[in-house]
Each structure stands twice: as structure tokens, then as C-alpha cells.
N, C-alpha and C positions, 0 to 999 in steps of 0.2 A: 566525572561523567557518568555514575554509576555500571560501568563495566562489571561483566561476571564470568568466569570460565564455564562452560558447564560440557556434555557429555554426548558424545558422538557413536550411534552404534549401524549395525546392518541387521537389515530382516533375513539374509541369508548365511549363506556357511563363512562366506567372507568379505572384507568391506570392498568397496571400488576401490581402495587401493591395495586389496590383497591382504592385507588382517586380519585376524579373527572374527568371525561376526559373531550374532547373537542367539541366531538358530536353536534352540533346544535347550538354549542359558539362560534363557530369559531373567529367570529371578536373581541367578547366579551372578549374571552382569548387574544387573539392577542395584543391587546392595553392595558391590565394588565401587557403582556411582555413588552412590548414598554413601559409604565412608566416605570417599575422596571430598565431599562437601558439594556435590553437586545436584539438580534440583529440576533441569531442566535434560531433555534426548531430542535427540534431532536423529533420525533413525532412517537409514539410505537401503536401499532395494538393491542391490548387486549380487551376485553367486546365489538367485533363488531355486529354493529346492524345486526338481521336477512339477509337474501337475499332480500324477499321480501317487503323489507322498503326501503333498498338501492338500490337494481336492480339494483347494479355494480360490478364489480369484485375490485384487488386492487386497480386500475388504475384510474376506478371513486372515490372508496370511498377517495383515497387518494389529488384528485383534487378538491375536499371540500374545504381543505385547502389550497392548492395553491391558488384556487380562491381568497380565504379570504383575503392572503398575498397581492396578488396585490391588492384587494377593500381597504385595512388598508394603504396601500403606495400612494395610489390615494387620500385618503380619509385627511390621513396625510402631506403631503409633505416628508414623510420620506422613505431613501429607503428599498426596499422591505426585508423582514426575510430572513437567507440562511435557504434552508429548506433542512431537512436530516430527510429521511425514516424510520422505522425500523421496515421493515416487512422481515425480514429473511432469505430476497433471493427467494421468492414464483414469482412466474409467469413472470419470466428470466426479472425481473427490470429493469438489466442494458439495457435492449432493450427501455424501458418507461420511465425508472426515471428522463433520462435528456429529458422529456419533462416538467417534470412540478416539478422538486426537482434540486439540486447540488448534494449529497449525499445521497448514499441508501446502507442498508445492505444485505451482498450477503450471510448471514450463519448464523446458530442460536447462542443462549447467547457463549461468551468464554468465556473460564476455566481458570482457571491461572495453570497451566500444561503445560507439551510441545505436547504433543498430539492433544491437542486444537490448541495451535499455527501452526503447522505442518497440520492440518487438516484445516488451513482458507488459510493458504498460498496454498493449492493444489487447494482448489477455487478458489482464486483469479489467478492460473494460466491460466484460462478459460476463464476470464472476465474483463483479465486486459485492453484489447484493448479501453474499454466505458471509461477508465480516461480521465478526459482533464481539460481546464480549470476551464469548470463549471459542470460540473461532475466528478461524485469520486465517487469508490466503498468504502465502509464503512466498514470495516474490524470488527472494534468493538471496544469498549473502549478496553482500552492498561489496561494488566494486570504487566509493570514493578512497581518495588517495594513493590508487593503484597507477598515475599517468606517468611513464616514464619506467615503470619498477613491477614485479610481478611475474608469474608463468602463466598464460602468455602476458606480457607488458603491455599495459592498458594505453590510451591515449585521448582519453574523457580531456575537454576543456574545461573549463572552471566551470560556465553556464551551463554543461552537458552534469558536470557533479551535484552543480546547484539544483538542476530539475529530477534527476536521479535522486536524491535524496527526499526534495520534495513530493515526490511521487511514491517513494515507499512509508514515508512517515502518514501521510495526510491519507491511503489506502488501507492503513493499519498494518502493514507487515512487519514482523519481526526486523527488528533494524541489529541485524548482527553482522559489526564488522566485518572486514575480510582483508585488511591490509594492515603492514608492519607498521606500528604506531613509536615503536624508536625511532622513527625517521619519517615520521608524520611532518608535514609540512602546516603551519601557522592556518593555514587557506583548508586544509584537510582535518582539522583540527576546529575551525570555524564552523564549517559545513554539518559533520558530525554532531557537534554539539550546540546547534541549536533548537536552544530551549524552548519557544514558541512552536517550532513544528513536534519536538517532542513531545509536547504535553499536550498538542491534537493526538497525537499516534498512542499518548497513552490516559487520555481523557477519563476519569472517575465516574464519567455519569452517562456518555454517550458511546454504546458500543460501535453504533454504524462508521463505514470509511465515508468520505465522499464518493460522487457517481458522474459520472457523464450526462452532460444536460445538451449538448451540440460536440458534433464532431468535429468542425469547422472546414478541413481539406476536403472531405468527403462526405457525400450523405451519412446522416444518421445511421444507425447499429451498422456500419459496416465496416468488415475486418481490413484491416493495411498492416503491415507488422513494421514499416513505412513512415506513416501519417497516421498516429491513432489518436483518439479523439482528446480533442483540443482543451473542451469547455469541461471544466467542473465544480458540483460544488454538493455542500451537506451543512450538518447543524455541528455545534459543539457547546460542551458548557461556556463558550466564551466569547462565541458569536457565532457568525454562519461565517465558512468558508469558501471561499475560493481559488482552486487553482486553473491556471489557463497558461498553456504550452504552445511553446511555437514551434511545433516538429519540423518548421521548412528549414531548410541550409542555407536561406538570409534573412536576416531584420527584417519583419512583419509588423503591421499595425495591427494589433488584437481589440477585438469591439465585442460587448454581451451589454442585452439589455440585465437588469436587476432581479426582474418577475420572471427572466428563466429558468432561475431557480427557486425549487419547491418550498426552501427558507426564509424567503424574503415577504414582507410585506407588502402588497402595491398599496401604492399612496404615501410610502413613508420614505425619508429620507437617511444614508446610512452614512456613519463615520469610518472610516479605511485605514486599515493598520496593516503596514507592509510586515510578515515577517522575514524576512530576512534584510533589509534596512532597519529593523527595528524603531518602525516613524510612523506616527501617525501623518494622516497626507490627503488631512481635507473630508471634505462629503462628499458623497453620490447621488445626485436626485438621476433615477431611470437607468442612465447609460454610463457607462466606461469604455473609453479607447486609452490606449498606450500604446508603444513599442518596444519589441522584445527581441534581443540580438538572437541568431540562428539557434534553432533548439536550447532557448532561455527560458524563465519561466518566470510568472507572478505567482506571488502565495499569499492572500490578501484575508485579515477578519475583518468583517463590516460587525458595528451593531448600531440598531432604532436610535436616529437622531433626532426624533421627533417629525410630523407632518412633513409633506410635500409643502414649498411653497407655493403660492396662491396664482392662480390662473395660466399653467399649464395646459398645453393641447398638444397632441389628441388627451382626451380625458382619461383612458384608458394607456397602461404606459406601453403596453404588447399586445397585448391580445384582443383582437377583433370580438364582435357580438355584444359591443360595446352599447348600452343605451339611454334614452333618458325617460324617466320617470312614464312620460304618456307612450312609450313604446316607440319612441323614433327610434333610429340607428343613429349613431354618432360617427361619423364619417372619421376615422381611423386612418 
């Protein structure tokens, strides 16, 4: 599955769970990671010094360690830590973080619940724009395989793991484990390692996540931690994506025209690749309906299957303003 251990530190004197942090060691930790083979910090805010020792807000205190990273890569010939934040979304990051990190979290610890998952996905509707290559909002360790097992003991259904997961790969966040893989379940083990949403979440050529194109329960941009928006979609080298969420607590029919999203061609007709079925499943001319059990999810590539077929109406597949050549409207 390409797993890697890598290196856990504090911005302050000591971690959230009370161990040594990194305060003043900066380079000194740095290079204990760097022996032990590690490559990657994920770096937590707990035990921070006063104001008035630091007189910075997170922005400085957290360029301590940036600094450090490049003085340890200069210092070494090696190249520099990926550095991932975790201060919990405090002082709108995604504006700061890709100055001086790759990855920052935008929300406090998660739950293994749906509520919790449901509640980061409505954040990250907000802030998905700051993705890219060397930025990533940090969603939070993945709580699949945690249902039944864990501190506190999760109790995600399969279709709550299924969209959990599709929801932080196809977003771009760091997809780091969070549960005992000795006793990983087949189903836990599935989810994890699928390789079609992996390779959106870790795409060579497209750094952007997808975006919210309709919220569906509720108007447009508006927060529910609840019902957060439904409709998504973006580019990737390997189609245009889509995911579409059914945050209600029963089986829904989900419906999106094509042209709602910014990827799509009008006038063209698209081929449909489930992944997580791993099936292709026909064309799309315009519109899509399905049904999705309680908080389920689709994860769909479409790519150009050549023209619309012929004679179509309205002529326009969405959007009004429709017209024809001598300036009529096309009645839409």
C-alpha cells in the first residue's frame, strides 16, 4: 500500500500528550528524525510558550520550525522535511500555511462518527481553493477501520467509511492512517487501498482538489456541519471527477446536470467510471440520477465520448440565455 512511518513533534514545551516537544530543539529534533529515516513532521500546538516570550502569533511561532527545516537541509545535503501543521484551523492558515508548511489542519481532533466526518467535509468546503501541489488542507487522520475498536470506539458504517475516505483522497489530504492494521478488516483494507481514488489524491499533473458546484440540502455556500454540500467536482489527468454525497440519514435520489461542472464540455457526451465498483457504466448525455443509501457516496471519472447525439432539446443542456443565430431565445 506504500505505507511510511514518519515523525510527530510539538510547537511547544510539550506534546498534547505531555512529552517532550520541540520548543528551542528545533534542529536538534530535526536530525534525530532525519537519522531514524524519517522525512515527513506533523507538528501539534499544545504547551505554547506565553505571548510574551514568543511575540508571534501562529504564523511566527510556527516558522521556528520551517526555519529549522531549511537550516537541517542546508546543513545536510538532504532534502528539506514535508512539514504539516496542526493547529486546528486558528488564524484562516490556509491564507499562511503555504508559506512556510505543505499541509495544515483546517478543524479540530476527529471523531470516528459521521458527524465528525460531515462536520470537516463542511469546512473544507470553504477552503478547498488553497489545495495544490505543495499545499493541502489536512483534514485529519482517517478514522476508517476504527468501527467497533479505538479510544473513543468508532462506529462509521461501511457507506459512512466509503465516503470518508472519498472525501479526503479526492480533497487532497494527506491520507494518513489512524487505525491498528493487524486487525484490519478485508472491507478496511479495501477502502484504504483504493487505487483509483489514490491516484486522484496523488495526481502527477493536477494539483487542485475538487470543489462544490451545488450544495443540494441547502442553499449554496452555506455552512451546516450537518448537511454540507453535496455536489462535487474538478479536473484530473484522467478525467473530470466527480463526487456526490448523500448527507441525509435515508436513501436519496441524487440528480446533477453535466455543464454544472466547470470540467465538462456542453454538447459532449461522457463515458462513467465508478471507482469504487471499479466498472465502467455506460454514458452520460446531460444528466445523472442514482440512488445512494444514507450518507453513501458516488465517485464517478467521466471522459469525452464524443458528440451529443442529434436532436436534443432544450438546445442548451443548463443554462438559459440560450439562443439562435438571428438573436431569438431558445425557450429553455
Amino acid at each position: 500500500m506504500g505505507i511510511s512511518a514518519n515523525a510527530y513533534g510539538d510547537n511547544g514545551y510539550e506534546t498534547c500528550a505531555g512529552y517532550p516537544g520541540s520548543y528551542g530543539h528545533e534542529v536538534q529534533d530535526l536530525l534525530t528524525w532525519q537519522d531514524w529515516g524519517f522525512n515527513y513532521l506533523k507538528y501539534d500546538n499544545c504547551y505554547i510558550p506565553f505571548d510574551n516570550i514568543t511575540q508571534q502569533n501562529m504564523y511566527g511561532r510556527y516558522q521556528r520550525m520551517s526555519n529549522a527545516i531549511a537550516e537541517v537541509s542546508a546543513m545536510t545535503g538532504q532534502p528539506p522535511f514535508e512539514f504539516s501543521l496542526c493547529e486546528w484551523g486558528w488564524e484562516q492558515v490556509y491564507l499562511w500555511g503555504p508559506r512556510i508548511a505543505q499541509a495544515w489542519r483546517i478543524n479540530g481532533d476527529i471523531k470516528p462518527w459521521w458527524s465528525s466526518i460531515a462536520s470537516i467535509i463542511d469546512q473544507a468546503s470553504f477552503s478547498y481553493f488553497a489545495n495544490n501541489f505543495y499545499s493541502h488542507n489536512d483534514m485529519d487522520i482517517m478514522e476508517v477501520g476504527n468501527t467497533g475498536q479505538g479510544n473513543p470506539v468508532g462506529n462509521l458504517t461501511y457507506d459512512e467509511a466509503k465516503s470518508h475516505f472519498t472525501a479526503w483522497a479526492l480533497l487532497k489530504s494527506p491520507l494518513i492512517i489512524g487505525t491498528d492494521l493487524t486487525n484490519a478488516t478485508k472491507e478496511t483494507i479495501d477502502i484504504l487501498g483504493n487505487k483509483d481514488l489514490i491516484k486522484i489524491n496523488q495526481d502527477p499533473n493536477v494539483g487542485e482538489s475538487i470543489a462544490p458546484f451545488r450544495w443540494g440540502v441547502n442553499p449554496d455556500f452555506t455552512s451546516n456541519a450537518t448537511h454540507p454540500a453535496e455536489y462535487w467536482s474538478g479536473n484530473s489527468s484522467y478525467g473530470v471527477v466527480f463526487m456526490v454525497l448523500n448527507t441525509q440519514d435515508t436513501e436519496a435520489q441524487m440528480f446533477f446536470n453535466l455543464t454544472e461542472s466547470w470540467a465538462v464540455q456542453a454538447g459532449r457526451q461522457y463515458s462513467v467510471y465508478d471507482m469504487w465498483s471499479h466498472t465502467q457504466n455506460g454514458t452520460a448525455v446531460r444528466n445523472m440520477t442514482f440512488t445512494l443509501p444514507a450518507h453513501g457516496v458516488a465517485a464517478l471519472l467521466l471522459n469525452d465520448a464524443g458528440e451529443e447525439p442529434d436532436g436534443l432539446f432544450p438546445y442548451c443542456g443548463f443554462f438559459y440565455q440560450c439562443a439562435f443565430p438571428n438573436g431569438t431565445y431558445s425557450t429553455n
